[in-house]
C-alpha positions as CSV (number, residue, x, y, z in Angstrom):
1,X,-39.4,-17.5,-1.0
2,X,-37.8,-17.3,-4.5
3,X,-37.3,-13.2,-4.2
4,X,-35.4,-14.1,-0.9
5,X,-32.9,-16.8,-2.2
6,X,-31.9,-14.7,-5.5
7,X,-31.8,-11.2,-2.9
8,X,-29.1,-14.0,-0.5
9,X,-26.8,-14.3,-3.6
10,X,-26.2,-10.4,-3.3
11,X,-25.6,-10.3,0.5
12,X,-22.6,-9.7,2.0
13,X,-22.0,-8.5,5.3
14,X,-21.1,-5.7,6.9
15,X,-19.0,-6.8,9.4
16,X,-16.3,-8.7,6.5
17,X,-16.2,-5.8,4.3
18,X,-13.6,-3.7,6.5
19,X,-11.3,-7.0,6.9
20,X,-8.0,-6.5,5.5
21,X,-8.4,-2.6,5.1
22,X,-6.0,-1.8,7.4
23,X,-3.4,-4.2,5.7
24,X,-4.6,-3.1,1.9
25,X,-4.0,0.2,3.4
26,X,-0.3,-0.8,4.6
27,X,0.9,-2.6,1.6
28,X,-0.9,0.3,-0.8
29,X,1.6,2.6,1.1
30,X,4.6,0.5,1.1
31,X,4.4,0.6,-2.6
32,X,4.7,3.7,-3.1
33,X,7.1,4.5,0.2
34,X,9.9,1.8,-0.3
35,X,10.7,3.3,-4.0
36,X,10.7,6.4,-3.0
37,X,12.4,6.0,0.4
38,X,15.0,4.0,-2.0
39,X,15.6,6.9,-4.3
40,X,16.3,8.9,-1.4
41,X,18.9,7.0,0.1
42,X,20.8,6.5,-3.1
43,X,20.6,10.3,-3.5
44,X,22.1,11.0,-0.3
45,X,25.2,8.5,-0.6
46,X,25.5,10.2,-4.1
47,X,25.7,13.3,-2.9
48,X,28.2,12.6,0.2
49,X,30.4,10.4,-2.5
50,X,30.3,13.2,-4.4
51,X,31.0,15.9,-1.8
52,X,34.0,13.7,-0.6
53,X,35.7,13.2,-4.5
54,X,34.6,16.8,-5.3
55,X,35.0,19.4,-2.8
């Protein structure tokens, strides 16, 4: 019985390890999609504020 209580301590389920994927996934993305989504936005008011001052 000891080889089955030191084999429980390394057991983890397989049903709990996709929890939270989806969301990891969803924040993972937002990182990188709000900056850059940002950066765009202030490029394109640039570039109208700019096109109305110097055209």
């Amino acid at each position: 019985m000891k080889h089955d209580e030191e084999a429980h301590r390394y057991y983890y389920p397989v049903e709990g390890r996709g929890d939270g994927a989806i969301g990891g996934a969803a924040a993972f993305l937002a990182i990188i999609l709000v900056p850059a989504g940002l950066y765009t936005a202030w490029n394109t008011v640039a570039a109208w504020i700019s096109s109305l001052f110097f055209s």
